[in-house]
Structures are given as C-alpha cells and as structure tokens.
matplotlib code that plots the C-alpha trace (Angstrom):
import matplotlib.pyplot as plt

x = [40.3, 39.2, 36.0, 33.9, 34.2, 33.5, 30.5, 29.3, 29.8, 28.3, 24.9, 24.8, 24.6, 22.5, 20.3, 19.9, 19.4, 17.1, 13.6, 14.6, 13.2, 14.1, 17.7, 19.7, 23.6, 25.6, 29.7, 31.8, 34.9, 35.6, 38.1, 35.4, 34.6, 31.8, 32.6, 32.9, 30.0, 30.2, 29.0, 25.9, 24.9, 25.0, 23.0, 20.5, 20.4, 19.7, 17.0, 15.4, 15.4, 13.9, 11.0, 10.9, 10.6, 14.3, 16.0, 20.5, 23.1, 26.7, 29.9, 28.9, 31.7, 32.9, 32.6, 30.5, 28.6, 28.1, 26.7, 24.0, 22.9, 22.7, 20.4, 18.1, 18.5, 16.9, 14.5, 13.3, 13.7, 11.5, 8.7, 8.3, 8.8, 9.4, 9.6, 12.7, 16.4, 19.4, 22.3, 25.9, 28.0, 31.2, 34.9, 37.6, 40.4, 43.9, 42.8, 39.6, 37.2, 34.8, 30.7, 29.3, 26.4, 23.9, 23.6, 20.4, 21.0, 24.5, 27.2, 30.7, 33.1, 36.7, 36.2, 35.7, 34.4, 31.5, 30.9, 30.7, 28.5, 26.1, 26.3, 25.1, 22.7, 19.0, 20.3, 17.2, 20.4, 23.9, 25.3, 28.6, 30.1, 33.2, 35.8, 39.5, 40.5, 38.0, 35.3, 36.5, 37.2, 33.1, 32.4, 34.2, 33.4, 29.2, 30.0, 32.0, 29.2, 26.7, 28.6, 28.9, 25.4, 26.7, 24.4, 20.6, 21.2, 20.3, 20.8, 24.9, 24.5, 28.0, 26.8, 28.6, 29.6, 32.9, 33.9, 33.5, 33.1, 36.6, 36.5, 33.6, 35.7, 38.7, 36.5, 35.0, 38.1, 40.4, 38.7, 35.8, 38.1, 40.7, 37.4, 38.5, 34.9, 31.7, 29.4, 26.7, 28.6, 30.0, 25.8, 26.1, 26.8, 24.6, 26.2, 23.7, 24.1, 21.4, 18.5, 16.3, 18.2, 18.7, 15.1, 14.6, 16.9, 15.5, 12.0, 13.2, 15.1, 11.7, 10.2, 13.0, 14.1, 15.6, 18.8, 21.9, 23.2, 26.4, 28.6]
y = [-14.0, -13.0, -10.2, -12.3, -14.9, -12.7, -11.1, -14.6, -15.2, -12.5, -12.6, -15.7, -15.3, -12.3, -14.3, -16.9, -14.8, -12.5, -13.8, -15.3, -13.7, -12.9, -13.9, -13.9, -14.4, -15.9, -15.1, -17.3, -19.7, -22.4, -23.9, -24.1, -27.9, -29.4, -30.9, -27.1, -25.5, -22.5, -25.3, -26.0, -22.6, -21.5, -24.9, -23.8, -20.2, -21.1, -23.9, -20.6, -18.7, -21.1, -21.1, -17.8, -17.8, -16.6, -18.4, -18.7, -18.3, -18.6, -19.3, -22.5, -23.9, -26.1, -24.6, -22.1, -22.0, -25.9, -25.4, -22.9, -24.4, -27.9, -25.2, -24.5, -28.0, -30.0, -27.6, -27.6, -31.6, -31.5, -29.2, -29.9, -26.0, -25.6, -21.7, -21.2, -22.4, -23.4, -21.5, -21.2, -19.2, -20.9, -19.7, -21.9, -22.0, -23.9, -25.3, -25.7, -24.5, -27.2, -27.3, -28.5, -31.0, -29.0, -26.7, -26.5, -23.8, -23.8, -21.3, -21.6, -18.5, -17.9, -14.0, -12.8, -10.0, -11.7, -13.1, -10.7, -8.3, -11.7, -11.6, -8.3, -8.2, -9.2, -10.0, -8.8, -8.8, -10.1, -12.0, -12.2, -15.4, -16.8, -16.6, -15.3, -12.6, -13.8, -12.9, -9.6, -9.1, -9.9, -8.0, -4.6, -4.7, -4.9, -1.7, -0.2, -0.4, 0.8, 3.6, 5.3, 4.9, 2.3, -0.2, 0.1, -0.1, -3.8, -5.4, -6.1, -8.9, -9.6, -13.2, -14.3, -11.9, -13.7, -13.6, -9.6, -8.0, -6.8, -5.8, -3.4, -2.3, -1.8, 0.2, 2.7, 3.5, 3.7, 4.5, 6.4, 8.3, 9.0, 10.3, 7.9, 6.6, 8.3, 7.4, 6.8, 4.4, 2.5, 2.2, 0.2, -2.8, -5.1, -7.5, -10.7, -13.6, -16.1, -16.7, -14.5, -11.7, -11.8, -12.0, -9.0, -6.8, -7.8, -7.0, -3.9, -2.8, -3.6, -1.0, 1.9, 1.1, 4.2, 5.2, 6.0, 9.6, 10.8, 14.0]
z = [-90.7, -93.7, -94.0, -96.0, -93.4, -90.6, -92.3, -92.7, -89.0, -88.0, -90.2, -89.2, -85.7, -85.7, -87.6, -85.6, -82.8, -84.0, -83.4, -79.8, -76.8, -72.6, -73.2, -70.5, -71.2, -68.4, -68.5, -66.6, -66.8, -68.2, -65.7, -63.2, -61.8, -62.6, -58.8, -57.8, -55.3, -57.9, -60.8, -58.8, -57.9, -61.4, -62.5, -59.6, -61.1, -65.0, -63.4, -61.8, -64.7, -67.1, -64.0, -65.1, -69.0, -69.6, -72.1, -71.2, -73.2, -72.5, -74.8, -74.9, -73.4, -70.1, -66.5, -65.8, -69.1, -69.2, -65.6, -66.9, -69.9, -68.1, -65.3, -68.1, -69.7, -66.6, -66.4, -69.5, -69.2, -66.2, -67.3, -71.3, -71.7, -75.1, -75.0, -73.8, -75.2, -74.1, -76.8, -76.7, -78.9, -78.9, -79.8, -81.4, -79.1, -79.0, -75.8, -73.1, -75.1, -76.7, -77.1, -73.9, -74.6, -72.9, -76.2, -78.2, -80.1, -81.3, -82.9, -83.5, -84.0, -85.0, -84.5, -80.5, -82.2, -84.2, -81.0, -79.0, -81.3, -81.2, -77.3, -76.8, -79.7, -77.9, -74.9, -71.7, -69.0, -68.4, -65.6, -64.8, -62.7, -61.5, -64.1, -65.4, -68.9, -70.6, -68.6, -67.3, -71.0, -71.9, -68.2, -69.2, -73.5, -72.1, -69.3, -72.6, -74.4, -71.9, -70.2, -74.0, -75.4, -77.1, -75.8, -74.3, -70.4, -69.4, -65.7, -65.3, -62.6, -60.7, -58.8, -56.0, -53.3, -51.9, -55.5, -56.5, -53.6, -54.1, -57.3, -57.0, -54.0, -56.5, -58.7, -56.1, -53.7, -57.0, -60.2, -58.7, -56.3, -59.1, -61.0, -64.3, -63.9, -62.8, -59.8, -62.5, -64.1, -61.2, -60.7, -63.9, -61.8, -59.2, -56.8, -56.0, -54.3, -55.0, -57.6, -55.2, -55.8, -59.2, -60.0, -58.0, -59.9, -62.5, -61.6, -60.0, -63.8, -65.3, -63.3, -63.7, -67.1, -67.6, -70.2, -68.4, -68.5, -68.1, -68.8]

ax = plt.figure().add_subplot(projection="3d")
ax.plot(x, y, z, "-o")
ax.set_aspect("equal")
plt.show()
C-alpha cells in the first residue's frame, strides 16, 4: 500500500470519527451464525447499550459485528434515537469479510493498521466477543497499547465466561507466574457475562478512572 494512500485512510477515518461520542467498539468473529446463541446475546448486548447512550462499532463485518450493529440498529429503530450510531470500520479481505447492512456510519480499509489506529482513537471501552486471530490480534494490539502508556486506560470487557475463562486462566498460571506480565496488567482485563454486568464495569471504571502504573 502505498503512503499517500494510507495517510488518506487514516485522515479519513480519524475524521470521521472525531466528533462522535460514548463509543463503544465490539471485537468478535466473523464466522459466528447469525443462527448461533452467541449472535443473539451480542444483539441483546448492543440493544442495551444503545438504552444507554453508547454508540457500537465493530469491523463492520458478518458474525459477531453484524450481530452488534443490528443490537444497536433495532434499537435505534424502536426508539427514534438519533444520538447514537451504528459504524463499522471494514477491511478488504480475500474472503468473509463484507459490510453487513446494519452499518450507518461506514469505512472501508486496505491497511489493518489504519484500522486499527481508527479503532482505538475515541473509543469510551472495548469488548471483546467470541472470535478467532483476528480478534485476539485487535484483543492483545488494545492491552499493547494500554499496558505501555500507549493508550488511556479504557474498560477491556472479555464477554462470555464459557468462552475466556480459560484464557484468563492461561494468562495467570503461565504468564503471570513466569512474571512475563505483571499482576497490574493481567488487571487490565474484566470477564462479564451479560449486559448487567457490563454496564456495571462500566459504571464502576467511571468512578476509578485511574492511569495504569507499572514498573
């Protein structure tokens, strides 16, 4: 890609973003049903959200992401808000990745690294759903980011217990043991299980809202 091209992207983006408000960006798969128990709980979770004045965005794609947009979508349907947005930042891919229709506020990459710089740019928290490489890859860039001062702390939100439970388990009997990451860091990360819960941690960030220190 060439750097005038991705500077475009980027400003773009950026652009587009910049005046947008209580963002909340929602990582997941996009092999996920739309059939799937895991579609509908994400659906319910964006529907709560939007109750609550957050705007979504996702990568704009199939699974996971179409389910959260489509969350905010019928709410916004139901309730005339016009406050809050539906966006999806999508990536051009060989194969599976497409704009879902539930998109108002479309932007197409070639660059994962425009897109990602446009990801973390204003978002208020990040939640992190069912999903394969490229959502551990957009899960571990965001604790990156954070863990180095990089990036203001914001909420990390692992939803779905069954699904991560074993992963945060992963991280604290191996890489906190081995000492490759720090207890504060490992803190980086909530685990919740329904809208309830997320809304909590949330409220609860709001509170603390403290920068992350680490030696």
């Amino acid at each position: 890609m060439h750097l005038e091209a991705l500077k475009a992207e980027i400003t773009k983006g950026l652009q587009t973003l910049e005046f947008l408000q209580n963002i909340i960006t929602i990582f997941g798969g996009a092999r996920v049903s739309a059939n799937s128990a895991e579609y509908a709980k994400i659906m319910r979770l964006a529907y709560t959200l939007g109750e609550n004045n957050y705007s979504i965005m996702t990568g704009g794609g199939p699974g996971i992401m179409e389910a959260a947009n489509r969350g905010l979508t019928q709410y916004k349907q139901e309730s005339k808000s016009d406050s809050i947005f539906s966006i999806g930042l999508n990536i051009h891919l060989p194969h599976e990745q497409r704009m879902n229709p539930y998109v108002e506020i479309p932007l197409e990459f070639q660059s994962f690294f425009s897109r990602k710089l446009a990801f973390s740019y204003n978002s208020t928290a990040f939640i992190v759903a069912m999903g394969g490489y490229g959502t551990l890859d957009e899960l571990t860039e965001v604790l990156v980011q954070i863990a180095t001062g990089k990036h203001k702390r914001i909420p990390i939100i692992l939803y779905g217990k069954d699904y991560w439970s074993g992963f945060l388990a992963w991280l604290q009997t191996t890489l906190l043991k081995e000492g490759t990451i720090s207890k504060a860091e490992l803190e980086l990360l909530t685990l919740a299980n329904n809208p309830t819960e997320v809304l909590e941690t949330l409220k609860c960030f709001k509170k603390l809202d403290s920068p992350l220190h680490t030696s």
